[in-house]
FIKOLZA-1660 file (N, C-alpha, C; in steps of 0.1 Angstrom, whole numbers, plus 5000, padded with zeros to 4 digits):
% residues 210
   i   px   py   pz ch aa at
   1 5247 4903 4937  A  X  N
   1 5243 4917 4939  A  X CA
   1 5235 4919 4952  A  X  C
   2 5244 4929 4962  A  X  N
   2 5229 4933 4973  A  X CA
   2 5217 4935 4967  A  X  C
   3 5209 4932 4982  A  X  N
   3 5193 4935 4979  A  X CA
   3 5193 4951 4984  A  X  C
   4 5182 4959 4975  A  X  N
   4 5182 4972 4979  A  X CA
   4 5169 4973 4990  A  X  C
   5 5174 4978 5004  A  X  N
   5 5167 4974 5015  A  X CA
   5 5161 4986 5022  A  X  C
   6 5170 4999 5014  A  X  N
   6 5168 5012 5015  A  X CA
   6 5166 5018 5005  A  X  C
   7 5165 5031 5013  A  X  N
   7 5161 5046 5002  A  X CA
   7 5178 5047 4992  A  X  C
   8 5179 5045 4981  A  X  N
   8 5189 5051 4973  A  X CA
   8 5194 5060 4973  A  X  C
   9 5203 5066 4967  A  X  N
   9 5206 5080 4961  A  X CA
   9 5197 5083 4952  A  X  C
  10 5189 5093 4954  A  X  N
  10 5180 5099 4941  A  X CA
  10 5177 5112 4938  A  X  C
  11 5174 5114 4925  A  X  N
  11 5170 5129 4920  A  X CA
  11 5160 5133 4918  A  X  C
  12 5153 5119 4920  A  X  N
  12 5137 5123 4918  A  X CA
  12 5132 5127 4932  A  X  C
  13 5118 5130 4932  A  X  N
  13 5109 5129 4946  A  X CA
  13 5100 5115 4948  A  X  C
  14 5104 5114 4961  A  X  N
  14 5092 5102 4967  A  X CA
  14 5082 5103 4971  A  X  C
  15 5072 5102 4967  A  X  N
  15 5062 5107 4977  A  X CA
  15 5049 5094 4983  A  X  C
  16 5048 5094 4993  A  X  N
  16 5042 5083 4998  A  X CA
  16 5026 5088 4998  A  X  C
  17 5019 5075 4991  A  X  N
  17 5005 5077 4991  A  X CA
  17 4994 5066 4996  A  X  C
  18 4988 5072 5011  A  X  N
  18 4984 5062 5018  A  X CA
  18 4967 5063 5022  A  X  C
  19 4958 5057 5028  A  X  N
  19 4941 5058 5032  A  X CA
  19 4939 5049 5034  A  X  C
  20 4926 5045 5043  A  X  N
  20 4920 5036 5047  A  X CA
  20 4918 5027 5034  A  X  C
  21 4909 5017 5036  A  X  N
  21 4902 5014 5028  A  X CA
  21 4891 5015 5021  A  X  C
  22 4887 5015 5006  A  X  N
  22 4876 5023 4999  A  X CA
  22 4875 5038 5002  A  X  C
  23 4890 5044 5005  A  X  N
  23 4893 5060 5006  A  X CA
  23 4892 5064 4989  A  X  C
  24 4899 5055 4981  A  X  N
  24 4899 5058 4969  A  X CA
  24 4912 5065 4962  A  X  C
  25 4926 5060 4976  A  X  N
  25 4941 5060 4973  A  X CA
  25 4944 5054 4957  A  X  C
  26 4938 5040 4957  A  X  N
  26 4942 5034 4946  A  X CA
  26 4938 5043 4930  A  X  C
  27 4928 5050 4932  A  X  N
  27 4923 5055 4919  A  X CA
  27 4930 5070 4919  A  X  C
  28 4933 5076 4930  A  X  N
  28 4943 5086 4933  A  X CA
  28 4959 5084 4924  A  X  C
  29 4961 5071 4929  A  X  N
  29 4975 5069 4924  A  X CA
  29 4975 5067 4911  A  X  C
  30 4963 5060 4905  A  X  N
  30 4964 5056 4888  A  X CA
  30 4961 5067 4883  A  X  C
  31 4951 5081 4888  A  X  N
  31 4955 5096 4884  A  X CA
  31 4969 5097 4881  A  X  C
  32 4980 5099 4894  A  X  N
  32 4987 5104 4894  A  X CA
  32 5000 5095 4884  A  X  C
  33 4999 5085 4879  A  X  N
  33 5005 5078 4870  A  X CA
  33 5004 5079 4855  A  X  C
  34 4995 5080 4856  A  X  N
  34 4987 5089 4843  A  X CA
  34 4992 5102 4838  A  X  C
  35 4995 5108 4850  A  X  N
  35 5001 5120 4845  A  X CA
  35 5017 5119 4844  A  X  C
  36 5021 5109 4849  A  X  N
  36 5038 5109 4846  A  X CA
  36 5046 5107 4860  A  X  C
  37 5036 5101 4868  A  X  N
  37 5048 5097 4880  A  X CA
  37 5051 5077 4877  A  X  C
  38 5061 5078 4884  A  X  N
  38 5059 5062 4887  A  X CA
  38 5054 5057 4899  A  X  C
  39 5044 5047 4896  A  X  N
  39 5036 5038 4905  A  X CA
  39 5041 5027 4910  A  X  C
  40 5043 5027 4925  A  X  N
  40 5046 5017 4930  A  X CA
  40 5041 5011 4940  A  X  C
  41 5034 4998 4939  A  X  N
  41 5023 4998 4946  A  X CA
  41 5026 4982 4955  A  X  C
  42 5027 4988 4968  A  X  N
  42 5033 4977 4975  A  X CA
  42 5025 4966 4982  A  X  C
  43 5008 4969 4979  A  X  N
  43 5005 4952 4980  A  X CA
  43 5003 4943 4970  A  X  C
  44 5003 4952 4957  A  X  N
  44 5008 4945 4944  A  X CA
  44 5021 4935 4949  A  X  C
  45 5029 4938 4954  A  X  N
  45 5048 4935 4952  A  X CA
  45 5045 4922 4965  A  X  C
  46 5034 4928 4975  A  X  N
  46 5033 4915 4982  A  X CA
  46 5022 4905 4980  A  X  C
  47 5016 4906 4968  A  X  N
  47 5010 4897 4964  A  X CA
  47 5018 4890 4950  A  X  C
  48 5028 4897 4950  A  X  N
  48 5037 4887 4938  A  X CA
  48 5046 4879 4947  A  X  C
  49 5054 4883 4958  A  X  N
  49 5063 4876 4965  A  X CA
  49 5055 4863 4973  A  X  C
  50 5039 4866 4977  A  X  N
  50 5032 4852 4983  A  X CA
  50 5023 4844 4970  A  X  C
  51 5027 4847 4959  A  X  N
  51 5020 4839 4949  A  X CA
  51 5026 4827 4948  A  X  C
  52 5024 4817 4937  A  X  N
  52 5031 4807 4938  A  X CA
  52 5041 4809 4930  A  X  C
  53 5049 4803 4933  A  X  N
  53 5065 4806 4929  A  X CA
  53 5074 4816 4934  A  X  C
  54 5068 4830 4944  A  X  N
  54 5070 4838 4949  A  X CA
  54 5079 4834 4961  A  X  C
  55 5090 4846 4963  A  X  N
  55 5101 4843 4971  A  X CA
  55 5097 4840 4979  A  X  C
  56 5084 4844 4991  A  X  N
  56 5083 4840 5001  A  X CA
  56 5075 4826 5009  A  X  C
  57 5073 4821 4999  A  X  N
  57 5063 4806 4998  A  X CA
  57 5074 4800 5004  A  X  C
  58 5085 4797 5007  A  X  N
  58 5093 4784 5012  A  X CA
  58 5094 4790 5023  A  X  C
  59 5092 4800 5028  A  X  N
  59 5097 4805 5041  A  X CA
  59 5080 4803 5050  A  X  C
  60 5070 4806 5041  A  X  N
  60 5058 4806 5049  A  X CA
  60 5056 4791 5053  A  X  C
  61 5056 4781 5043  A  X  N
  61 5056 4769 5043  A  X CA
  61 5065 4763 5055  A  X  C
  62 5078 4770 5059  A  X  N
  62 5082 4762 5067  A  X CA
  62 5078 4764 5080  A  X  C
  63 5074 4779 5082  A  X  N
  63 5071 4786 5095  A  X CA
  63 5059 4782 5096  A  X  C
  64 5049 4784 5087  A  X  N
  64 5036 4780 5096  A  X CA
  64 5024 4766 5088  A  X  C
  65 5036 4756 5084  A  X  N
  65 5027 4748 5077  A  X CA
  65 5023 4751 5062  A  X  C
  66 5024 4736 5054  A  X  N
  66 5015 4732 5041  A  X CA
  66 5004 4736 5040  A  X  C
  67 4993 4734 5053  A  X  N
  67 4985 4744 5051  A  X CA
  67 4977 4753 5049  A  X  C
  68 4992 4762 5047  A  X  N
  68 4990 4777 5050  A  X CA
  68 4992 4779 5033  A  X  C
  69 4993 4771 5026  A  X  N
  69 4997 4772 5011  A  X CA
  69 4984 4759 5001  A  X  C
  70 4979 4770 4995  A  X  N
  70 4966 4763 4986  A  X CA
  70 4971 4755 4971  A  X  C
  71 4960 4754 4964  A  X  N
  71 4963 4740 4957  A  X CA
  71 4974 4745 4946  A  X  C
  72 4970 4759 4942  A  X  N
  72 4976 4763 4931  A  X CA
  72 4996 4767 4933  A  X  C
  73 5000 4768 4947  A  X  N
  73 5014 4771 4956  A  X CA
  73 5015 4783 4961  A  X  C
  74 5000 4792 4960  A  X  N
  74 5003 4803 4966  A  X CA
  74 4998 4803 4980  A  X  C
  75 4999 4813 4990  A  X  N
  75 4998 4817 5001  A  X CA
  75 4983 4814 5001  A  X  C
  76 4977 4808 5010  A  X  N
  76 4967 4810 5013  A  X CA
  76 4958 4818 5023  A  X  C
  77 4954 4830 5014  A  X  N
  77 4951 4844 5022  A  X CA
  77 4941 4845 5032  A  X  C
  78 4929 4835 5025  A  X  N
  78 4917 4835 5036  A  X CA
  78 4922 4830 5052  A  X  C
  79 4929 4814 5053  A  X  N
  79 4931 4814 5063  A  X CA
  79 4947 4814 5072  A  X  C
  80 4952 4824 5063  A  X  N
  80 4963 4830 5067  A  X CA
  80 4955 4847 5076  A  X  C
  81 4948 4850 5063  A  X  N
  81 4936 4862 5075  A  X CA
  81 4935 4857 5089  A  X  C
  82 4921 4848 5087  A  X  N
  82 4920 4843 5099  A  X CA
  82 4930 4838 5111  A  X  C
  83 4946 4835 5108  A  X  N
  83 4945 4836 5116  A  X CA
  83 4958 4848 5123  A  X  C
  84 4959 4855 5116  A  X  N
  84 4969 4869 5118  A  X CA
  84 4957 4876 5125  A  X  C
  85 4947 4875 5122  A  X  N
  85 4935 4887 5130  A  X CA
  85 4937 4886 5141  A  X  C
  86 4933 4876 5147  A  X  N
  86 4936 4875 5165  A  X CA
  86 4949 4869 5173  A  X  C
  87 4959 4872 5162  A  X  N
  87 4970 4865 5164  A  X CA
  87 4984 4872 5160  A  X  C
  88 4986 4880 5173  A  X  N
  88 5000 4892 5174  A  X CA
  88 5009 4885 5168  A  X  C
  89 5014 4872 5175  A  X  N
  89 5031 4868 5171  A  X CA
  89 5026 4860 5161  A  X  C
  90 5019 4852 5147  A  X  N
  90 5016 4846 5138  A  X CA
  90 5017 4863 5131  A  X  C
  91 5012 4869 5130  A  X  N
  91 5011 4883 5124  A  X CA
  91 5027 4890 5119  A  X  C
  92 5032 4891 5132  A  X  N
  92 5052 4895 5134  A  X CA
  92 5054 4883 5122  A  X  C
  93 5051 4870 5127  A  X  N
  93 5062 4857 5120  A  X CA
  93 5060 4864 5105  A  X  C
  94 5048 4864 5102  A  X  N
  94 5048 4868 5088  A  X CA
  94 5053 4878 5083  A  X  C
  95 5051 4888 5088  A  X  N
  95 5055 4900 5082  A  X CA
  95 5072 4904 5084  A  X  C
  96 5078 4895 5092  A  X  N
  96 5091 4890 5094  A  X CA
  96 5094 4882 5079  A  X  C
  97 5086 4877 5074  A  X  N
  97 5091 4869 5064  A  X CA
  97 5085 4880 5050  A  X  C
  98 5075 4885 5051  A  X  N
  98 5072 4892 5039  A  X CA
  98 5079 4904 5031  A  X  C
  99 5082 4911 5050  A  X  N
  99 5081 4926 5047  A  X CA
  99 5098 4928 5040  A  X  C
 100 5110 4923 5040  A  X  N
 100 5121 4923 5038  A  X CA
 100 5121 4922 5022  A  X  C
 101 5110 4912 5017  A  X  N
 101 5111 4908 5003  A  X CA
 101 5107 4917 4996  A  X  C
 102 5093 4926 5004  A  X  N
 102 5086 4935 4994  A  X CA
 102 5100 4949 4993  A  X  C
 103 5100 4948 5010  A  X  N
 103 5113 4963 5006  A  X CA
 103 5122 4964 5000  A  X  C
 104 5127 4950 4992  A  X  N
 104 5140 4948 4986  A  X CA
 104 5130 4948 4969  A  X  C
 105 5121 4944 4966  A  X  N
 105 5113 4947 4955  A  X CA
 105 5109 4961 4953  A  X  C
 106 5105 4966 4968  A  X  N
 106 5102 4983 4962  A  X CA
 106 5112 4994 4957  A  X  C
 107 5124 4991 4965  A  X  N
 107 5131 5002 4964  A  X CA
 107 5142 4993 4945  A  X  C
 108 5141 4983 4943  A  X  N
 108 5143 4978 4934  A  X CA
 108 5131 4985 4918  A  X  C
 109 5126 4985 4928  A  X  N
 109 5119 4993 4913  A  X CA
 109 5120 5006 4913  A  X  C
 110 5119 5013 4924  A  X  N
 110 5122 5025 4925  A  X CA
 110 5134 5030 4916  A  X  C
 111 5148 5025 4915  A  X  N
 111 5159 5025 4912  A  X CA
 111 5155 5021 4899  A  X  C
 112 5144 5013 4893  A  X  N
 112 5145 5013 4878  A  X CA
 112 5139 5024 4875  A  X  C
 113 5129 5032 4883  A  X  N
 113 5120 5039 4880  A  X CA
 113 5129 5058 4875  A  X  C
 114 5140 5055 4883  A  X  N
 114 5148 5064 4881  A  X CA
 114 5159 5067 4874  A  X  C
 115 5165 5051 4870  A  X  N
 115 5172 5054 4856  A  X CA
 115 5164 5055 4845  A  X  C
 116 5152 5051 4847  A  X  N
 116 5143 5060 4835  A  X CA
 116 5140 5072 4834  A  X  C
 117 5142 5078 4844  A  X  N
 117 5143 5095 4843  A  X CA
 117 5132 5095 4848  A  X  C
 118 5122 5089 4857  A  X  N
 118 5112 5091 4866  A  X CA
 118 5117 5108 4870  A  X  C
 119 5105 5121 4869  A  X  N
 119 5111 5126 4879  A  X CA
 119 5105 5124 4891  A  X  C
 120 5092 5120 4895  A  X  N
 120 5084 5115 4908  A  X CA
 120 5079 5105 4905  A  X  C
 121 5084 5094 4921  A  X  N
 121 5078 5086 4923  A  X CA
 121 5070 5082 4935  A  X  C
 122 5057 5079 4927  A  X  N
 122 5049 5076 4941  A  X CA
 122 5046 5058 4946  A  X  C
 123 5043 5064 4958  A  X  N
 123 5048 5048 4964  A  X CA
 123 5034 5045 4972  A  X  C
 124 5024 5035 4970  A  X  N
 124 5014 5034 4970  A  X CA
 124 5015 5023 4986  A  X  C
 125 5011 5028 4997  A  X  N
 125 5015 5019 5006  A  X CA
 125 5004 5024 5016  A  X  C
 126 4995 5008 5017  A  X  N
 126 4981 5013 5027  A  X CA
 126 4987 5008 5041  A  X  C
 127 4998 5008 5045  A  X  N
 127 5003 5010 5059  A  X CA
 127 5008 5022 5060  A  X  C
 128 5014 5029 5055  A  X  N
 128 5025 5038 5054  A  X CA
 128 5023 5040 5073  A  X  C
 129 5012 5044 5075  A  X  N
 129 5016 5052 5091  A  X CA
 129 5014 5043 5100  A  X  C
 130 5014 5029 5098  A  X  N
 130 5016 5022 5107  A  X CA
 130 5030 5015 5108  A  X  C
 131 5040 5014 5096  A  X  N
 131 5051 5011 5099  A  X CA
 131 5059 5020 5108  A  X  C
 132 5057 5032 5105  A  X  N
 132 5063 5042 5112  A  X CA
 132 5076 5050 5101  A  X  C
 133 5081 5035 5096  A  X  N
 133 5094 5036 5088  A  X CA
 133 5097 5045 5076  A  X  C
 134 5080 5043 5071  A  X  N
 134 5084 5053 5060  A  X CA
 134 5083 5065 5057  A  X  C
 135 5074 5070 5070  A  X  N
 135 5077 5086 5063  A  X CA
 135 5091 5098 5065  A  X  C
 136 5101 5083 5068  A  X  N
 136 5114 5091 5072  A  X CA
 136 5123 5090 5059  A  X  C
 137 5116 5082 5048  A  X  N
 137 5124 5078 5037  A  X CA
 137 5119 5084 5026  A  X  C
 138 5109 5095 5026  A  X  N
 138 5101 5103 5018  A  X CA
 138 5099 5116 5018  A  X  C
 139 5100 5119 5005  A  X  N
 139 5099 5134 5004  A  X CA
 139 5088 5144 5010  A  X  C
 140 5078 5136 5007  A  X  N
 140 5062 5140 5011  A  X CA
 140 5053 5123 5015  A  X  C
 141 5040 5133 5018  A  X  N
 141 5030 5121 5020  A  X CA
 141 5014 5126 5021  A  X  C
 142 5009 5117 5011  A  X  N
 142 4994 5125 5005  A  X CA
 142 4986 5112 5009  A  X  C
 143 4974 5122 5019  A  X  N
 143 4965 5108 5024  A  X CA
 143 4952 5112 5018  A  X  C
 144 4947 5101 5012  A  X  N
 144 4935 5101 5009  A  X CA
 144 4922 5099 5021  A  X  C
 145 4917 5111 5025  A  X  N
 145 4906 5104 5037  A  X CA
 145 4895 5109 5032  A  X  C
 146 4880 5100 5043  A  X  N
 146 4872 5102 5041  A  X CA
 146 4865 5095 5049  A  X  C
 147 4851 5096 5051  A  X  N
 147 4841 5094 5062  A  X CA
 147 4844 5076 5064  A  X  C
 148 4843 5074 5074  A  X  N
 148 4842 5061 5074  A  X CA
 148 4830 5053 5069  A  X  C
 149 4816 5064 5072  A  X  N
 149 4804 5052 5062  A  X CA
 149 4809 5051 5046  A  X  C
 150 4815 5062 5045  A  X  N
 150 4821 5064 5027  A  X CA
 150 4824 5049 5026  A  X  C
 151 4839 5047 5033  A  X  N
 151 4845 5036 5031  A  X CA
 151 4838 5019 5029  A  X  C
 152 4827 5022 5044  A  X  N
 152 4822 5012 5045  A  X CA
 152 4809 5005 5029  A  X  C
 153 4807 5018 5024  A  X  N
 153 4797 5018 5013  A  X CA
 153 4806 5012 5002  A  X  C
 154 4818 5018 4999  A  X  N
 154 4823 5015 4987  A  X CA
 154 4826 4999 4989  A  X  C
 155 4836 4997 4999  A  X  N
 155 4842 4983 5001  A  X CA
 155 4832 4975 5000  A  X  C
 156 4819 4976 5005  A  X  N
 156 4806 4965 5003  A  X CA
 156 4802 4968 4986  A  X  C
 157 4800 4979 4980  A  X  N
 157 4797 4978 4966  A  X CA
 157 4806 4973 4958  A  X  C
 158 4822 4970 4962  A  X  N
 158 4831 4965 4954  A  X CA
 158 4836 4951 4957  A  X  C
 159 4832 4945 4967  A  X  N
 159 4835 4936 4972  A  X CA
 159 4822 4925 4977  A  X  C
 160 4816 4933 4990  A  X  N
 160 4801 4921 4993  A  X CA
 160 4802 4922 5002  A  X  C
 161 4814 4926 5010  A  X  N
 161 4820 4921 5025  A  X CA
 161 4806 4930 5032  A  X  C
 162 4806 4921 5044  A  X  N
 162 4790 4925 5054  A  X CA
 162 4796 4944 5060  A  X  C
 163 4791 4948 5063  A  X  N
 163 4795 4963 5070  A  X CA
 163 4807 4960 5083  A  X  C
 164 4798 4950 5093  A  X  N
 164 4803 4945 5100  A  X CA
 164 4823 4937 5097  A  X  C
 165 4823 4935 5093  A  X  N
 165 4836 4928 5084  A  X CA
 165 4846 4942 5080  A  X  C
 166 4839 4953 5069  A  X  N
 166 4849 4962 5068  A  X CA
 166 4854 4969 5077  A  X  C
 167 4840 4973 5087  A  X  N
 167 4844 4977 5102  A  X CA
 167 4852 4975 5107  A  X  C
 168 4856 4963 5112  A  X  N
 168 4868 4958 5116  A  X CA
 168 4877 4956 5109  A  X  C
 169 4879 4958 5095  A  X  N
 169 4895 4964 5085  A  X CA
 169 4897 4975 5090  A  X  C
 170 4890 4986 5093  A  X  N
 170 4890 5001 5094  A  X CA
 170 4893 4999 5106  A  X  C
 171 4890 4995 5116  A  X  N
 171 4894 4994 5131  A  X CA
 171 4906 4989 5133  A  X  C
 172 4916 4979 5124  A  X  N
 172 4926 4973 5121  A  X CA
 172 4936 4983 5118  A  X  C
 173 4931 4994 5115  A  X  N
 173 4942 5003 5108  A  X CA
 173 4944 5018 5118  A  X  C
 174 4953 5022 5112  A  X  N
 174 4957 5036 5115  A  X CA
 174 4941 5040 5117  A  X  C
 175 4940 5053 5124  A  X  N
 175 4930 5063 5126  A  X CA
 175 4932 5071 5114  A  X  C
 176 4918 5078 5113  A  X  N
 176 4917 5086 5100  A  X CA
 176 4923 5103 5107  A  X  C
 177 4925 5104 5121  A  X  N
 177 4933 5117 5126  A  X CA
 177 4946 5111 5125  A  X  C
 178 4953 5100 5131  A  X  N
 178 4970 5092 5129  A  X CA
 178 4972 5097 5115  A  X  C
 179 4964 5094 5105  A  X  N
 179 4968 5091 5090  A  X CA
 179 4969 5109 5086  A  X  C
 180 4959 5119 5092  A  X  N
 180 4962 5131 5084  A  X CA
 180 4976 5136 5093  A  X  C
 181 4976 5134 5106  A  X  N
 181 4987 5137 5115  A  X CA
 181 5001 5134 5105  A  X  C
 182 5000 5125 5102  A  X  N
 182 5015 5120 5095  A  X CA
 182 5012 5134 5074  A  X  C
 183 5003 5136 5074  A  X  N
 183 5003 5138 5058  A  X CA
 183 5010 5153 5055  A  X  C
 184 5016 5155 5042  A  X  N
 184 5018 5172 5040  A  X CA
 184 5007 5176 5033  A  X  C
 185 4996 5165 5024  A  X  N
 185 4984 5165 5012  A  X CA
 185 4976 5160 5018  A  X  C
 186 4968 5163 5019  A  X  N
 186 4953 5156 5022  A  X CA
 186 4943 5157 5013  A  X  C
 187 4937 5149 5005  A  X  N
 187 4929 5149 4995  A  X CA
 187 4914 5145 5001  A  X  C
 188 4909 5153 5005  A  X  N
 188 4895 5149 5011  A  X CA
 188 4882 5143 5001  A  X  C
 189 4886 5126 4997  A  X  N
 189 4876 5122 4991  A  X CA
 189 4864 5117 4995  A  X  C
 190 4854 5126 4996  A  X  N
 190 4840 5122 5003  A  X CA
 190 4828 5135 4996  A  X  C
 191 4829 5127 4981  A  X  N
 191 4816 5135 4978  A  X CA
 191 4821 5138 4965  A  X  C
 192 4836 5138 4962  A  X  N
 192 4842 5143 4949  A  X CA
 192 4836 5129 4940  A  X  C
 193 4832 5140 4930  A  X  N
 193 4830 5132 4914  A  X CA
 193 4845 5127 4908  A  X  C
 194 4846 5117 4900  A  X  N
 194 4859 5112 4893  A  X CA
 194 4868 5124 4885  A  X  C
 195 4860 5134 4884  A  X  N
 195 4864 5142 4873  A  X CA
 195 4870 5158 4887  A  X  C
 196 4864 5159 4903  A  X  N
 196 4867 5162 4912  A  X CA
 196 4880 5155 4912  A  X  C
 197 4882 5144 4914  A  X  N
 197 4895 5135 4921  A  X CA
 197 4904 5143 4910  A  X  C
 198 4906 5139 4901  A  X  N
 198 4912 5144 4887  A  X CA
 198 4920 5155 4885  A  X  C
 199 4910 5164 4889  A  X  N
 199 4917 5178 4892  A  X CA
 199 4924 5179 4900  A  X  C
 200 4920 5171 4916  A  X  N
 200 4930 5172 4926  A  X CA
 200 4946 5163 4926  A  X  C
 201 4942 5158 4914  A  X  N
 201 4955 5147 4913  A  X CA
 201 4962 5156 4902  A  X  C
 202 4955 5166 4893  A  X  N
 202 4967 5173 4884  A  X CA
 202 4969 5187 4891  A  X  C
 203 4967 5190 4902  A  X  N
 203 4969 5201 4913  A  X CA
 203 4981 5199 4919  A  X  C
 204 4985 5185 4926  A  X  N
 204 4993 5179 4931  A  X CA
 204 5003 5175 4918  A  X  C
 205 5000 5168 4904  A  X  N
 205 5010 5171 4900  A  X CA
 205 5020 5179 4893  A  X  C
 206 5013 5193 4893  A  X  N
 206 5019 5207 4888  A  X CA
 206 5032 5211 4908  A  X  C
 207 5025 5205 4913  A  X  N
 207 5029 5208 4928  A  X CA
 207 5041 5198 4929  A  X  C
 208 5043 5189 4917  A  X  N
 208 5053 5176 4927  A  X CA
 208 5064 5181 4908  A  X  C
 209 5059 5190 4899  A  X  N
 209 5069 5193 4889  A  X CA
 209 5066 5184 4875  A  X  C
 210 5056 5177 4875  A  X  N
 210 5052 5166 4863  A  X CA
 210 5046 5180 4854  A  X  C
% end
């Protein structure tokens, strides 16, 4: 059987949902799942394909070293980080080897998601505007933004990471003007209570037909 490497034929809507880090995308999308879309969540899909046993371990292993693979057989992320950070063509290699597996997993689910009668699905992807690729394969696209101390607060309260450290995740990525540039939704989370977000996620899905 081909791998599905594109957008299908579909009757549902796609809608792509993307933000920095500690924007609060992820808790947007489990809203919007909640109310009856399907969730597809693509660093989920690439943290199953570099796990151990995951399609893409024999390819990492051969390209950049034993290594690069920890005791358990999965990818080893910390210094696989280190060294894609300062390292353009180590970065390409990888994502040469990653990115083909997750897109043949996403749109693979997608397609189950719609013989179940999904009528929307959302597709949870914290690159979206830096591939460029996907907002040509989507019906819409909702960015979660917000201040960048926001981000830098949450990601240290959920994580530990020094300020200095998420700073440079956030500097890694799309701009928070790139990200609304590309959006049709913008959900301005910076200040909204859980029960704020909530409403904006069953706003949007009276708007997407759930």
């Amino acid at each position: 059987m081909a791998k599905i490497t594109s957008r299908p034929a579909t009757r549902s809507k796609h809608i792509g949902l993307t933000g920095g880090i500690g924007s609060g995308k992820s808790t947007l999308g489990a809203m919007l799942r909640d109310l009856g879309a399907a969730l597809i969540d693509a660093d989920h899909l690439a943290r199953s394909v570099t796990a151990s046993g995951g399609s893409a371990i024999g390819a990492i292993r051969q390209s950049f070293g034993a290594e690069f693979i920890d005791a358990s057989g999965a990818l080893d992320r910390t210094r696989m980080r280190e060294l894609v950070f300062g390292d353009a063509t180590a970065k390409a290699r990888l994502e040469k080897i990653v990115h083909p597996l997750v897109s043949a997993a996403t749109w693979a689910a997608a397609a189950a998601a719609e013989q179940s009668g999904r009528r929307v699905i959302v597709f949870d992807i914290p690159l979206l505007v830096e591939s460029r690729r996907w907002p040509s394969q989507l019906d819409g696209v909702i960015v979660v933004d917000c201040r960048v101390e926001t981000q830098v607060e949450r990601v240290q309260q959920r994580s530990g990471l020094a300020p200095d450290s998420v700073r440079s995740i956030i500097a890694a990525q799309a701009s928070r003007e790139a990200k609304r540039a590309a959006a049709d939704w913008v959900v301005y989370n910076d200040g909204l209570s859980l029960l704020d977000l909530q409403t904006k996620a069953c706003e949007l899905a009276q708007q997407f037909g759930l």
